[in-house]
C-alpha positions in Angstrom: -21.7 -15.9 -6.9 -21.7 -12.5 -8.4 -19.7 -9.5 -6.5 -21.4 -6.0 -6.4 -19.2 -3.1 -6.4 -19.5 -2.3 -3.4 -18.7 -5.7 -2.3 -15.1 -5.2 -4.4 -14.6 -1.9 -2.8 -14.8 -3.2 0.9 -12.6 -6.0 0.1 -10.5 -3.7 -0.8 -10.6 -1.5 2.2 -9.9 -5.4 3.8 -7.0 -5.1 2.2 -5.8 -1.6 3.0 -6.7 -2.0 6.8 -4.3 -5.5 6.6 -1.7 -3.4 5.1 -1.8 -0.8 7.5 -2.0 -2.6 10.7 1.5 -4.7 9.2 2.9 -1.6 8.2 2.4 0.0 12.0 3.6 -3.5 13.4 6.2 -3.1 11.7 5.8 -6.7 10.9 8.0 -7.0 7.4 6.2 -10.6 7.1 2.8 -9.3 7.7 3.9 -6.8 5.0 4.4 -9.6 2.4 1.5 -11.3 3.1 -0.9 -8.2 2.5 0.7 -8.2 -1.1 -1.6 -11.1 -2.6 -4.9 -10.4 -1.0 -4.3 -6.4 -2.2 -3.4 -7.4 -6.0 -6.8 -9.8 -5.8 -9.4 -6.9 -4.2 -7.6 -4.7 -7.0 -7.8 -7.2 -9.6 -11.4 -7.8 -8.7 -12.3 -3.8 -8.5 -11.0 -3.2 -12.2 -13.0 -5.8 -13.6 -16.1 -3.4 -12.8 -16.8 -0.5 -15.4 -19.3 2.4 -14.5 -22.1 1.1 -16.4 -21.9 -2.2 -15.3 -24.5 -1.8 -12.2 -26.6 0.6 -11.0 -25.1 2.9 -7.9 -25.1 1.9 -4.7 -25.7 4.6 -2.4 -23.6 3.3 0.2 -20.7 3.3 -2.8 -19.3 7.5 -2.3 -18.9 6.5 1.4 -16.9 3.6 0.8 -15.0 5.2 -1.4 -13.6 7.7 0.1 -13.0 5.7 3.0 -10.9 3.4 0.8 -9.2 7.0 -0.6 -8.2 7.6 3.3 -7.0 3.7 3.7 -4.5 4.6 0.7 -2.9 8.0 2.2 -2.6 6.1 5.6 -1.1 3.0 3.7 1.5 5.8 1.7 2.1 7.7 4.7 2.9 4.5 6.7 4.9 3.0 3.9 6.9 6.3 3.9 7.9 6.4 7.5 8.8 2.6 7.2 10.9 4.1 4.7 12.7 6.5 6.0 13.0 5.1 9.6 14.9 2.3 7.0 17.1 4.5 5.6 18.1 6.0 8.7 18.4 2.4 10.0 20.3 0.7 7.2 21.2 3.3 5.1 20.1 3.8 1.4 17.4 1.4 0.1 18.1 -0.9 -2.5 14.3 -0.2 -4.2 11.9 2.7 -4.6 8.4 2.9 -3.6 7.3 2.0 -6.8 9.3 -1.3 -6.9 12.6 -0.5 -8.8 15.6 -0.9 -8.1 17.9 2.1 -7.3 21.4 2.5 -9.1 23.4 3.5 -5.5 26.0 6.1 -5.7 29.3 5.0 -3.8 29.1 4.8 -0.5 28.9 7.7 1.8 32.0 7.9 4.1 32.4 10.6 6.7 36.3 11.9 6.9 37.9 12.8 9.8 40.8 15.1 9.8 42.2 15.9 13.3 
């Protein structure tokens, strides 16, 4: 079965709209699970190169719709973040996936 572009771009957005609906959940499991299918519909898109098939018009639309999935997916994944650190304190991993040297731990004196 061969996959058009635009068929590796709405997987894709798939993807993204999984993510996000875990993310808003809250679901950390959900989270997890999203991981795999992402990595494949990304896996899948970079396989394409531009001259590989002819536009689809239908292809700028999806596009940006898959550019908006992203920002929602970041600015999700941000306030998971920082409702986290606010929670638990300081994360033990970035964003990006690495871990984070902690300084010592923060401790509030009280002189009275």
């Amino acid at each position: 079965m061969t996959t058009t572009l635009l068929d590796a771009v709405a997987r894709l957005q798939t993807a993204l709209d999984t993510l996000a609906h875990a993310l808003t959940a809250g679901d950390e499991r959900a989270v997890l699970a999203a991981e795999e299918p992402l990595a494949t519909a990304v896996t899948s898109l970079a396989a394409f190169r531009r001259t590989d098939a002819d536009p689809d018009p239908g292809l700028p639309q999806a596009i940006a719709a898959v550019r908006a999935a992203v920002s929602r997916c970041q600015t999700l994944g941000g306030s998971a973040s920082q409702f986290s650190r606010a929670v638990l304190g300081d994360a033990s991993y970035s964003a990006r996936g690495l871990q984070l040297v902690n300084a010592a731990p923060r401790r509030v004196t009280s002189i009275t």
